[in-house]
ChimeraX commands (.cxc) that place a marker at each C-alpha (Angstrom):
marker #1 position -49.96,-1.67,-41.97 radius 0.5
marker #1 position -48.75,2.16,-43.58 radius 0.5
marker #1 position -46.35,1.76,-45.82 radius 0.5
marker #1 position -44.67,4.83,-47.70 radius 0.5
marker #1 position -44.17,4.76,-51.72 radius 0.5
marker #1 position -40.31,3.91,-50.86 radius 0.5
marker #1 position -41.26,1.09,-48.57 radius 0.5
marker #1 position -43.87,-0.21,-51.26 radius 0.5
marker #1 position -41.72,0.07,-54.25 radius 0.5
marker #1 position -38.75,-2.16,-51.58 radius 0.5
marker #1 position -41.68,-4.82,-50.66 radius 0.5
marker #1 position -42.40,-5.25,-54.43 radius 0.5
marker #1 position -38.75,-5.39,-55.06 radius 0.5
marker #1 position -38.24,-7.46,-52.55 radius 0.5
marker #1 position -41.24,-10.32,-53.66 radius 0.5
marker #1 position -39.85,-10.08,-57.46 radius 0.5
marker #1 position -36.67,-11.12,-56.32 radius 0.5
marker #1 position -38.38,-13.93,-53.97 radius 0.5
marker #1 position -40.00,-15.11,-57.27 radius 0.5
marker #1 position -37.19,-15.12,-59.08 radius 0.5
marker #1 position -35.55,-16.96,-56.63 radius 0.5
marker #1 position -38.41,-19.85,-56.23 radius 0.5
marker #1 position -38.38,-20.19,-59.92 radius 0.5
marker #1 position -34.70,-21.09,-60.22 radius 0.5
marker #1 position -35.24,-23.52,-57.13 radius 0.5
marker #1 position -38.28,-25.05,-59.01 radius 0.5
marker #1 position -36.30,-25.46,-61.89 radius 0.5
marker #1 position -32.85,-26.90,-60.05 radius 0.5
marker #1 position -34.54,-28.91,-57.45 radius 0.5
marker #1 position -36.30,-32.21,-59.55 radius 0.5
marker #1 position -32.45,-32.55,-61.23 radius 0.5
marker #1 position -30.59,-32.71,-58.20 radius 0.5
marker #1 position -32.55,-34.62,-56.13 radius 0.5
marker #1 position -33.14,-37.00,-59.34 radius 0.5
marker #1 position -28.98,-37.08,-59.32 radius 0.5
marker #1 position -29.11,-37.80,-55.41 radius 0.5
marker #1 position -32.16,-40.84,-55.71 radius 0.5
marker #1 position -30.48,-42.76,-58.35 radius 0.5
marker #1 position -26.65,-42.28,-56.78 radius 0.5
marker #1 position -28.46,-43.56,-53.29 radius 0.5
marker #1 position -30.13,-46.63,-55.34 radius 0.5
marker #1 position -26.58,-47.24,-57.21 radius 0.5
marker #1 position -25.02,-47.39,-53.48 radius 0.5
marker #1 position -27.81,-49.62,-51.89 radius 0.5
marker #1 position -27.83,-52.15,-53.80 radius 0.5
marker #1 position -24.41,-52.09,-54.38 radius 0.5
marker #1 position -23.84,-51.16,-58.24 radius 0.5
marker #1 position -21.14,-48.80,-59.85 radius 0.5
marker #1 position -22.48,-44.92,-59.73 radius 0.5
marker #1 position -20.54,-43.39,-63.00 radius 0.5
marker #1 position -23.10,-40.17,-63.77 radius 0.5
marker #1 position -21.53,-37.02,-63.57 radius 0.5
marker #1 position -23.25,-34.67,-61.29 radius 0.5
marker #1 position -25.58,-32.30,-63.43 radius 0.5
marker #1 position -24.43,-28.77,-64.13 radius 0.5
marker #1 position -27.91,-27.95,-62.54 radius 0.5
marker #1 position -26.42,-29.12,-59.18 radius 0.5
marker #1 position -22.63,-27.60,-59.18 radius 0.5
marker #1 position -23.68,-24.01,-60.46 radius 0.5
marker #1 position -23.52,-21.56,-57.88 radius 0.5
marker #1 position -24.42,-18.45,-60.04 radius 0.5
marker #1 position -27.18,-18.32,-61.86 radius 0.5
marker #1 position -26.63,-20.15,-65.68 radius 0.5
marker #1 position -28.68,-20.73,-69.04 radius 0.5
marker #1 position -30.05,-24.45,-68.80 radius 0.5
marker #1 position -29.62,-24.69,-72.74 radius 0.5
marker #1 position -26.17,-23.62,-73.24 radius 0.5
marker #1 position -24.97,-22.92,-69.18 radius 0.5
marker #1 position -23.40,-19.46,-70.16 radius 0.5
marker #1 position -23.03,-17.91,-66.55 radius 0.5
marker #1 position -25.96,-15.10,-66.65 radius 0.5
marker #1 position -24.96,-11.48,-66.06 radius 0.5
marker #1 position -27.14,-9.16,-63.90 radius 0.5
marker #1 position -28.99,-7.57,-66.49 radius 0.5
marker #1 position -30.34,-11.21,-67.51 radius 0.5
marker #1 position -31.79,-11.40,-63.89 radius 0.5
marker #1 position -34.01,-8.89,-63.65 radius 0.5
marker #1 position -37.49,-10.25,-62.92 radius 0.5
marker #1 position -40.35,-10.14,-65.38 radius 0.5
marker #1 position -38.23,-7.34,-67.12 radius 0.5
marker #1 position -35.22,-9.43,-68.24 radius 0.5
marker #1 position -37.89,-12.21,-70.32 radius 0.5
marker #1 position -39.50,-8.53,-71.58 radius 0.5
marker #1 position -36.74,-7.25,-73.26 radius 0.5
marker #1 position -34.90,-10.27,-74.13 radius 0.5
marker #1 position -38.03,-12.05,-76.30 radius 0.5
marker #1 position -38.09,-15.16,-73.88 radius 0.5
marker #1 position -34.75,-15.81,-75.59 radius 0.5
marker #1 position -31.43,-16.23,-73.99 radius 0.5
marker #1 position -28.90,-13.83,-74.64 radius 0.5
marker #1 position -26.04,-16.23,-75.48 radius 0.5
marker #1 position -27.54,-19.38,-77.26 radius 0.5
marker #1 position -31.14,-17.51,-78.32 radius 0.5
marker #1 position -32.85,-20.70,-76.96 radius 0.5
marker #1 position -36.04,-20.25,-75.43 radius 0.5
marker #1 position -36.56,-19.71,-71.88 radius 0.5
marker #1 position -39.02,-21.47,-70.08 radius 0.5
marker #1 position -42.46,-19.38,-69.32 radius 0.5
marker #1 position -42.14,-20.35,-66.30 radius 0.5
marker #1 position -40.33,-18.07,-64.74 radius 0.5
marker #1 position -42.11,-14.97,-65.59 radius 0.5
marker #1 position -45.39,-16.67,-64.27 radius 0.5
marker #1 position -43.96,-17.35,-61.09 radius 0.5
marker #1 position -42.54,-14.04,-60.55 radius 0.5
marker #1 position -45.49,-12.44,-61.37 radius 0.5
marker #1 position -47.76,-14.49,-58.81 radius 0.5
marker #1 position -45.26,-13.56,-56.53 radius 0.5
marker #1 position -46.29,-9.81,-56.57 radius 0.5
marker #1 position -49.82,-10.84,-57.54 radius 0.5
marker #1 position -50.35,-12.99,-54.26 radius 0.5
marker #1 position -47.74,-10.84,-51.83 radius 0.5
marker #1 position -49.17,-7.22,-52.70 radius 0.5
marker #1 position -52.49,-7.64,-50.93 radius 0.5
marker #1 position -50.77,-8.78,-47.64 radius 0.5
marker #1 position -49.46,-5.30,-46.49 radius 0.5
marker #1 position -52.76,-4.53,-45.68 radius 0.5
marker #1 position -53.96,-7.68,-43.93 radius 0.5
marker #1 position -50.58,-7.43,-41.31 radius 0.5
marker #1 position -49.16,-6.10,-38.61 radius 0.5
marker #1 position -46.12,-4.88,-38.15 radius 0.5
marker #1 position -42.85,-6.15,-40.52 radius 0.5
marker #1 position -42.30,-9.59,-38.70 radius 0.5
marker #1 position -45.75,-10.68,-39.79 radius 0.5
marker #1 position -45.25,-9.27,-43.20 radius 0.5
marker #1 position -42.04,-11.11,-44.19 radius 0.5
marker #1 position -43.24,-14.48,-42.80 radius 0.5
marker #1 position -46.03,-14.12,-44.86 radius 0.5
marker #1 position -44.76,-13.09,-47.37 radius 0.5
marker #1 position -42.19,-16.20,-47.24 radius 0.5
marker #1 position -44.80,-18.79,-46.79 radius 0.5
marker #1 position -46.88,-16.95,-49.65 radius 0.5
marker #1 position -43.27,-17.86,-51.59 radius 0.5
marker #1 position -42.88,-21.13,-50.37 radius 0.5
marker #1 position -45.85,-22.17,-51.40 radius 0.5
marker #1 position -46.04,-21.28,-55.24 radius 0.5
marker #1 position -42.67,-22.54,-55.64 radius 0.5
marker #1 position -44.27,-26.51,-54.25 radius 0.5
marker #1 position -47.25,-25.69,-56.04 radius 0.5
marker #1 position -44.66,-25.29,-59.21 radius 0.5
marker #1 position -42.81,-28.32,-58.67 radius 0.5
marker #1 position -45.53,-30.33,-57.83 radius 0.5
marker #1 position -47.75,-29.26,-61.63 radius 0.5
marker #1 position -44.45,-30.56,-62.91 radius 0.5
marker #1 position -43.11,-33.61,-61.60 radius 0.5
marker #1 position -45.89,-34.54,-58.72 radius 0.5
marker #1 position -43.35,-34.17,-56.35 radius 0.5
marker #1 position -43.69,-32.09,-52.91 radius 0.5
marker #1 position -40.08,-30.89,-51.61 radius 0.5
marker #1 position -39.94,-31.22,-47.86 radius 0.5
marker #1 position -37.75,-28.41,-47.45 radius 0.5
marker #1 position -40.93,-26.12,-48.71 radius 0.5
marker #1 position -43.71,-28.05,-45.97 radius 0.5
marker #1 position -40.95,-27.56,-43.33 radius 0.5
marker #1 position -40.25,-23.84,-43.69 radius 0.5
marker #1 position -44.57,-23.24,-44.35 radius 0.5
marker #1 position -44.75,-24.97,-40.69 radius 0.5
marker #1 position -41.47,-23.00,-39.18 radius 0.5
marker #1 position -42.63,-19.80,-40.51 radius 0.5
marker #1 position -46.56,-20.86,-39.44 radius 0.5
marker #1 position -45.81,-21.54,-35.98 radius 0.5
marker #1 position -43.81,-18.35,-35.25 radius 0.5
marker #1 position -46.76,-16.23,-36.84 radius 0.5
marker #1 position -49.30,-17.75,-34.58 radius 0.5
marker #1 position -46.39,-17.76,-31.38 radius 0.5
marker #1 position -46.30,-13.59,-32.12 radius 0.5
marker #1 position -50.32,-13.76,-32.22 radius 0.5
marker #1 position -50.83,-15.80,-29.03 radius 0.5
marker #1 position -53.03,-18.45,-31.25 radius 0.5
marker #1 position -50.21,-21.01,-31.64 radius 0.5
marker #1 position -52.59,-23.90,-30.25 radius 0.5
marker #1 position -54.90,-23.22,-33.13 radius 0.5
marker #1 position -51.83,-23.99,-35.39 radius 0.5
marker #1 position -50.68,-26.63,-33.52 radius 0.5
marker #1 position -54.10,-28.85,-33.99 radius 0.5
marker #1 position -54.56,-27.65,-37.69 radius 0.5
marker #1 position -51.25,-29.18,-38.17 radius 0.5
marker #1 position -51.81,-32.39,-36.19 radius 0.5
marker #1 position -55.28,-33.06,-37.52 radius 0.5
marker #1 position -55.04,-31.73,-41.25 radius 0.5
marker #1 position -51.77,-34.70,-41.21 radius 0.5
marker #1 position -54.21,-37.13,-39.68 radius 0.5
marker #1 position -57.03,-36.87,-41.49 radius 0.5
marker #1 position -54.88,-37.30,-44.91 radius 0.5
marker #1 position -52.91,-39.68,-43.55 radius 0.5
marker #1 position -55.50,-41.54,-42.73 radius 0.5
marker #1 position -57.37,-41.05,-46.63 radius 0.5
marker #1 position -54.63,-42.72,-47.33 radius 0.5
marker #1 position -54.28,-45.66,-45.16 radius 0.5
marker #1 position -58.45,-46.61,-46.15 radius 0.5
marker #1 position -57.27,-46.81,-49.75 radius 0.5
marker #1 position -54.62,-48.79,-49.24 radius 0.5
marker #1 position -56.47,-51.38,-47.20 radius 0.5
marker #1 position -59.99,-51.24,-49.26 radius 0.5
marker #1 position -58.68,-50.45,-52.69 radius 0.5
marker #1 position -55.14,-51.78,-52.93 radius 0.5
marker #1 position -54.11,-48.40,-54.37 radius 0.5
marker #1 position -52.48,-45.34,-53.09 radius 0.5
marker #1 position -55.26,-42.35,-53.29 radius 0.5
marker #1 position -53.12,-39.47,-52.06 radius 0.5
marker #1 position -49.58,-39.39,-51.50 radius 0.5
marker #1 position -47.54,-38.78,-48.44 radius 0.5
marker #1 position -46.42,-35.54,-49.42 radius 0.5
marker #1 position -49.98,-34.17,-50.05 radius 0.5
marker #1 position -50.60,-35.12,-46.00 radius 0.5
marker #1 position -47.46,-33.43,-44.80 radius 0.5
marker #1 position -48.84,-30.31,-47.09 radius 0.5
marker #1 position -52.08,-30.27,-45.46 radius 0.5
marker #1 position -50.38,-30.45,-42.16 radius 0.5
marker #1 position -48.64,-27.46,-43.50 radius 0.5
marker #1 position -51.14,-25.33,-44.57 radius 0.5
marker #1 position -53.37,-26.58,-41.39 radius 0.5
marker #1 position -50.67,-24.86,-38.91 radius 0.5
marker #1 position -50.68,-21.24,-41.35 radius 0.5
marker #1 position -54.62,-21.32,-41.47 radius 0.5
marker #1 position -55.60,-23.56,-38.28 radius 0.5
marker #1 position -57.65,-25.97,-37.21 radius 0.5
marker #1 position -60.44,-22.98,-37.70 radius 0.5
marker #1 position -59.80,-23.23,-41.55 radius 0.5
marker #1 position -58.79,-26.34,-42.37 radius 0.5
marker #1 position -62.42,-27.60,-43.56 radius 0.5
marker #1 position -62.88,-24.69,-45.64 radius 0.5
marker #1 position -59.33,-25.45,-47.10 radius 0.5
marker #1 position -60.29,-29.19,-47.42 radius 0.5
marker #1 position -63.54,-28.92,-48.92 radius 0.5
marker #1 position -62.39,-25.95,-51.96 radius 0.5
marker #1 position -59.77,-27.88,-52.50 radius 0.5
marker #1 position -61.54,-31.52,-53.25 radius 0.5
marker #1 position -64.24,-29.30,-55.33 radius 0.5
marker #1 position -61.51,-27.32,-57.32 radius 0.5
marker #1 position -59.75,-30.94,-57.82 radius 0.5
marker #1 position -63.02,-32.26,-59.22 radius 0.5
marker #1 position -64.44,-29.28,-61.54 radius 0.5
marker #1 position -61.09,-29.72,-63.06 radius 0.5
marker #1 position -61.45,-33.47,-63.64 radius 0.5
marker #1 position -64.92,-32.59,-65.13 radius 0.5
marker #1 position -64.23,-30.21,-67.14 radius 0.5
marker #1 position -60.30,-31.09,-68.67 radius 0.5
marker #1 position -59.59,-34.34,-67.56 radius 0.5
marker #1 position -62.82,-36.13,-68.39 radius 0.5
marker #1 position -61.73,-40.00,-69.11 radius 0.5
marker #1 position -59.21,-39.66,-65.92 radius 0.5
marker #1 position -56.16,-40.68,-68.33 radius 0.5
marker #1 position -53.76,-38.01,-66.94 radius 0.5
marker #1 position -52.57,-38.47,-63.35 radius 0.5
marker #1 position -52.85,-34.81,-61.64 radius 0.5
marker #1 position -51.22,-33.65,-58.90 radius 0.5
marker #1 position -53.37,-32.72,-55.61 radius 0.5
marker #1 position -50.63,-30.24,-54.11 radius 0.5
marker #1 position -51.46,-26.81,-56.31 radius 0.5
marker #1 position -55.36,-27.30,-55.58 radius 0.5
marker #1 position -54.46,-27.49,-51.85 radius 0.5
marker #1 position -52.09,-24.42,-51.99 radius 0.5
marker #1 position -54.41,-22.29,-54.59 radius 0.5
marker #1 position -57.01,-22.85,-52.18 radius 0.5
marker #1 position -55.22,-22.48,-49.34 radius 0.5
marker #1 position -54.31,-18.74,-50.25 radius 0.5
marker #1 position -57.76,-18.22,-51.33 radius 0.5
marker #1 position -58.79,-19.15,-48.07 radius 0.5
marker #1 position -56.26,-16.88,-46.48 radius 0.5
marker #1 position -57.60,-13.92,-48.21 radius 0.5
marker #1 position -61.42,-14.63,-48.35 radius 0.5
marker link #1:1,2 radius 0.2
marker link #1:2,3 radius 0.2
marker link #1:3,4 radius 0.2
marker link #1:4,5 radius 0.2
marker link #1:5,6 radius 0.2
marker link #1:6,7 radius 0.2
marker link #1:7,8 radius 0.2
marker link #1:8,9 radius 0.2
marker link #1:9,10 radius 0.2
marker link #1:10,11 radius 0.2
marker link #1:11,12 radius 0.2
marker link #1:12,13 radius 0.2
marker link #1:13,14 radius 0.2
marker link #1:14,15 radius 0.2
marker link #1:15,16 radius 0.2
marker link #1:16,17 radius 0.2
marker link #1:17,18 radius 0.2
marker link #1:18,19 radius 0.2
marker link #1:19,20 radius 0.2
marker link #1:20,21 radius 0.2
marker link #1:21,22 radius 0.2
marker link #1:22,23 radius 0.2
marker link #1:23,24 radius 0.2
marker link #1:24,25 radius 0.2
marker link #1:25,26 radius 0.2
marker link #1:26,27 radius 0.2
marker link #1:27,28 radius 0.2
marker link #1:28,29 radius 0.2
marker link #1:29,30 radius 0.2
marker link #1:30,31 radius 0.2
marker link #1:31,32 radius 0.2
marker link #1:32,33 radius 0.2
marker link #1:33,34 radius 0.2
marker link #1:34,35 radius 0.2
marker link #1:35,36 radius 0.2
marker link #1:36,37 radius 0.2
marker link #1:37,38 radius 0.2
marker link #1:38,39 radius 0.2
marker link #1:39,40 radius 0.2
marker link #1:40,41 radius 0.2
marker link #1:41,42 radius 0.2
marker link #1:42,43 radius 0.2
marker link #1:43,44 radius 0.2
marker link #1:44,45 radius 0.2
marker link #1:45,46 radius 0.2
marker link #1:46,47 radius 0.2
marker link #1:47,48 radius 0.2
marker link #1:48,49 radius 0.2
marker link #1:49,50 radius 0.2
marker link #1:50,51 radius 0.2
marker link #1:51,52 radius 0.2
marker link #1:52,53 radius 0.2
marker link #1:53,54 radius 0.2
marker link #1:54,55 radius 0.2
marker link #1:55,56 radius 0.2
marker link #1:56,57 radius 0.2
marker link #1:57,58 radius 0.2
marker link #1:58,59 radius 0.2
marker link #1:59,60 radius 0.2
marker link #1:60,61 radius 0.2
marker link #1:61,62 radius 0.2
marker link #1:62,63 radius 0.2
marker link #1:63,64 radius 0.2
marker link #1:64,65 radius 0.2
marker link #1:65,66 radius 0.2
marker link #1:66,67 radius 0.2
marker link #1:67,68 radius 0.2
marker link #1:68,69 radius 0.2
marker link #1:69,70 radius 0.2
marker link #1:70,71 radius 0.2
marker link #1:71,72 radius 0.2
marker link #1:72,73 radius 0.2
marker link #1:73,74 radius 0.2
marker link #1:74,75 radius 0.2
marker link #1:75,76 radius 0.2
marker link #1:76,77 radius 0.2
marker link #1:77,78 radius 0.2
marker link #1:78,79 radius 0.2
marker link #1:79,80 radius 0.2
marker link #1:80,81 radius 0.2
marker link #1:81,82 radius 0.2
marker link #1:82,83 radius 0.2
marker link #1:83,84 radius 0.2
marker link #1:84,85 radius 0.2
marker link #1:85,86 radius 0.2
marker link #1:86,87 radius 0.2
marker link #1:87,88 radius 0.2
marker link #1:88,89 radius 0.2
marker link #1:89,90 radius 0.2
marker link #1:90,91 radius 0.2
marker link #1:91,92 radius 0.2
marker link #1:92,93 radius 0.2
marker link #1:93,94 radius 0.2
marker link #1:94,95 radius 0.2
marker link #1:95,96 radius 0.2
marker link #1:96,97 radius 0.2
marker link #1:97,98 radius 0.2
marker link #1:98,99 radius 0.2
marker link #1:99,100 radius 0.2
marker link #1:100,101 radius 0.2
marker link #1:101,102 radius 0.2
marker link #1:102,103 radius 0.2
marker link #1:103,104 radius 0.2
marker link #1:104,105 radius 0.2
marker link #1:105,106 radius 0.2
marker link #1:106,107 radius 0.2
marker link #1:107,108 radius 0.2
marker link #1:108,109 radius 0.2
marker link #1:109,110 radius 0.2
marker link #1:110,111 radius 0.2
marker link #1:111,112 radius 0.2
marker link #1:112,113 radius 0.2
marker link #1:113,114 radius 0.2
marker link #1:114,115 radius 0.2
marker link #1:115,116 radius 0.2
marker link #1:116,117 radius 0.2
marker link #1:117,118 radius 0.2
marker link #1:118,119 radius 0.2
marker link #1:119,120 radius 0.2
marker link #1:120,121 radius 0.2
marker link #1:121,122 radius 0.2
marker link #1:122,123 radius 0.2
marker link #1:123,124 radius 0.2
marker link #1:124,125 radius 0.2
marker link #1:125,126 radius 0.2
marker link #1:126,127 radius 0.2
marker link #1:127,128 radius 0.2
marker link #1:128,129 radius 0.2
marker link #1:129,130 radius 0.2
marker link #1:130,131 radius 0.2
marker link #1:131,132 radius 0.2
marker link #1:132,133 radius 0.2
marker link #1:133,134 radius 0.2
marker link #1:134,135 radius 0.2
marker link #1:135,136 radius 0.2
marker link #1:136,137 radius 0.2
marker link #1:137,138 radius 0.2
marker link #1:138,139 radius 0.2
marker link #1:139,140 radius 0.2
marker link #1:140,141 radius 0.2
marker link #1:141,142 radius 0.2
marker link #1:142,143 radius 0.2
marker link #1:143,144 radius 0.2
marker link #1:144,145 radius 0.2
marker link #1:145,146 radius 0.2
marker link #1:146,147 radius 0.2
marker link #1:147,148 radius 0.2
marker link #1:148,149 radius 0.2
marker link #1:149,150 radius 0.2
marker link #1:150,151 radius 0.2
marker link #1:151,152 radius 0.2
marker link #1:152,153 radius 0.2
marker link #1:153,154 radius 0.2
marker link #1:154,155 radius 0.2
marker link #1:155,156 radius 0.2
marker link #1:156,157 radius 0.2
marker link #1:157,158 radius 0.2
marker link #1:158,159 radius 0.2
marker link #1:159,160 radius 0.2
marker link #1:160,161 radius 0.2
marker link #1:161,162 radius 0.2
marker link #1:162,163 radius 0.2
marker link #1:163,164 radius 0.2
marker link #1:164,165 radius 0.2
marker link #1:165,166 radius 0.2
marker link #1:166,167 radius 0.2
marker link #1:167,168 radius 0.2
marker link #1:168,169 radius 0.2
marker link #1:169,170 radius 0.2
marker link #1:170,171 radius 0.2
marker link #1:171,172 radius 0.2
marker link #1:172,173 radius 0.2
marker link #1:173,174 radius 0.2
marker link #1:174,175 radius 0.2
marker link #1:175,176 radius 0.2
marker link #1:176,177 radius 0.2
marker link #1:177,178 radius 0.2
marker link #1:178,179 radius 0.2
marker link #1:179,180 radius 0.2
marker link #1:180,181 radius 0.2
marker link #1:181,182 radius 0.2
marker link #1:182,183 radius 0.2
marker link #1:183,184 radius 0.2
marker link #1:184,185 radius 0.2
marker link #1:185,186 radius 0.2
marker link #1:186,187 radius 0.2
marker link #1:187,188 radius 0.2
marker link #1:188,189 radius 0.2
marker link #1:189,190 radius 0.2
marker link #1:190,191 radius 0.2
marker link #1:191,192 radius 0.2
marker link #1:192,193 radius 0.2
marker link #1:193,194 radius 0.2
marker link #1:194,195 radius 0.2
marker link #1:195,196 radius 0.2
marker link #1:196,197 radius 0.2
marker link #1:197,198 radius 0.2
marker link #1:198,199 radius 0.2
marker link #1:199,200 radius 0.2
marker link #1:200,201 radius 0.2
marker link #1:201,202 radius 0.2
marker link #1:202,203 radius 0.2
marker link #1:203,204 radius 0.2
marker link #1:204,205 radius 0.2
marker link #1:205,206 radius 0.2
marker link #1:206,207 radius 0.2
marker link #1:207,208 radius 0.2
marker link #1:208,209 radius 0.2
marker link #1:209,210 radius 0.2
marker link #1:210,211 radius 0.2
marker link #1:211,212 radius 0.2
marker link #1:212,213 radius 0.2
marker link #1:213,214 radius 0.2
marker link #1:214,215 radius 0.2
marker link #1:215,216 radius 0.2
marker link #1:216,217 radius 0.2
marker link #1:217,218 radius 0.2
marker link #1:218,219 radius 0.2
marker link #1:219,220 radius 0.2
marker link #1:220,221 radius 0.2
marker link #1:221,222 radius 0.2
marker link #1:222,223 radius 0.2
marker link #1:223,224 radius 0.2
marker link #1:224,225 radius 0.2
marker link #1:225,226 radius 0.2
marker link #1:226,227 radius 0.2
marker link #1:227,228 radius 0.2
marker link #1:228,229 radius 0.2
marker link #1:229,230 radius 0.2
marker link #1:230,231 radius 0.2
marker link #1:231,232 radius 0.2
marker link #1:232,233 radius 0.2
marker link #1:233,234 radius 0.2
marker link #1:234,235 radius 0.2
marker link #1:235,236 radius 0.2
marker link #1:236,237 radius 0.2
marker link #1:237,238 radius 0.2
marker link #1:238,239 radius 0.2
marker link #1:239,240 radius 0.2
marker link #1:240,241 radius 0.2
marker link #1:241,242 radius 0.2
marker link #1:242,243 radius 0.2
marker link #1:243,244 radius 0.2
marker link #1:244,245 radius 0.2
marker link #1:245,246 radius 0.2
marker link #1:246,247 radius 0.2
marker link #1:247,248 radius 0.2
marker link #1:248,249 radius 0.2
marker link #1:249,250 radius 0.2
marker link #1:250,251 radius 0.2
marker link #1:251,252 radius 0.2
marker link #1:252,253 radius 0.2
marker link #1:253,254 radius 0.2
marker link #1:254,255 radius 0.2
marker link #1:255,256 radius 0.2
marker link #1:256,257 radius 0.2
marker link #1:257,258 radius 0.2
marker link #1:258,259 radius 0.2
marker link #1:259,260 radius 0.2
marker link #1:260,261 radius 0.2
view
């Protein structure tokens, strides 16, 4: 796909602002649904629900999570707002979380190559969303081991159109059914044989995810970089196995290596 130096310099806008974006969401999303899970427990079993809701969850506009000063624009730029300001907020002169810089930057780090690799702008934005999507679970889940179904959901929406427009969606279709199969059955032998829950749920709705972007062609690559990335990183920096991981960013790192390889 041609793009001009205006069109470039509105794509890269464009993904910095998508970053910035998923990093607020990565951020907001484990306190509000933390809110919502123990204000459903309260309600089913029928005990008084007295928290107030967390700042995190009312704010419309964009706020410091130290001291909740409302942020003006010139605190939102992305990359070049934590630049200038020191990684300190402008108000309180707490520190802001790394985070968000990293994520914006593997925003335009994993989004710039995929001008070239499309056709036509229809392609590019839903893979550029999906791209987006999937470093914002990949954020979460490093965090708090948690995959948000919102992000598998729009991964499949946006996979299914892409392979509709290409006339492959069958491909998609069985990489999703069989990449959720296969996990979900992983996880059904270790329940039976070892009494203990191997992979999570969320990890096979991921995989069914990522099999309808890459397809049924793909999904054994995707499988088999992902179990050896999980286990050169148990080798090499969790060697006793005291520290849970989380499966999630090896399937989604791998996934876009896939992609691009």
């Amino acid at each position: 796909m041609n793009m001009t130096i205006t069109e470039w310099f509105l794509y890269i806008l464009f993904t910095s602002s998508l970053g910035s974006y998923a990093a607020a969401f990565a951020a907001r999303w484990p306190v509000k649904n933390e809110y919502l899970w123990r204000k459903e427990a309260h309600l089913l079993l029928s005990l008084p629900f007295s928290t107030n809701e967390p700042e995190t969850v009312r704010q419309r506009r964009s706020q410091c999570m130290s001291c909740h000063h409302l942020l003006a624009w010139q605190d939102l730029i992305p990359i070049l707002s934590y630049v200038f300001l020191k990684g300190r907020c402008r108000y309180c002169k707490k520190n802001i979380s790394y985070r968000y810089p990293i994520i914006e930057c593997l925003h335009i780090m994993c989004c710039l190559p995929l001008p070239w690799l499309t056709d036509g702008a229809f392609q590019l934005v839903l893979h550029t969303i999906v791209m987006s999507t999937l470093l914002t679970a990949a954020s979460i889940d490093m965090k708090h081991k948690l995959l948000p179904d919102e992000c598998n959901l729009l991964v499949v929406a946006c996979a299914l159109l892409l392979h509709l427009s290409l006339d492959t969606l069958e491909n998609s279709v069985l990489g999703l059914l069989v990449g959720f199969s296969l996990i979900c059955g992983l996880r059904q032998c270790c329940l039976v044989i070892r009494r203990y829950e191997g992979i999570g749920l969320g990890d096979a709705k991921l995989v069914a995810a990522l099999g309808a972007w890459l397809g049924l062609s793909n999904l054994s690559a995707l499988l088999l970089c992902a179990s050896l990335s999980g286990i050169l990183y148990t080798i090499l920096i969790n060697q006793n196995g005291s520290k849970q991981i989380a499966f999630g960013p090896f399937l989604i790192f791998s996934a876009i290596l896939v992609f691009y390889l």
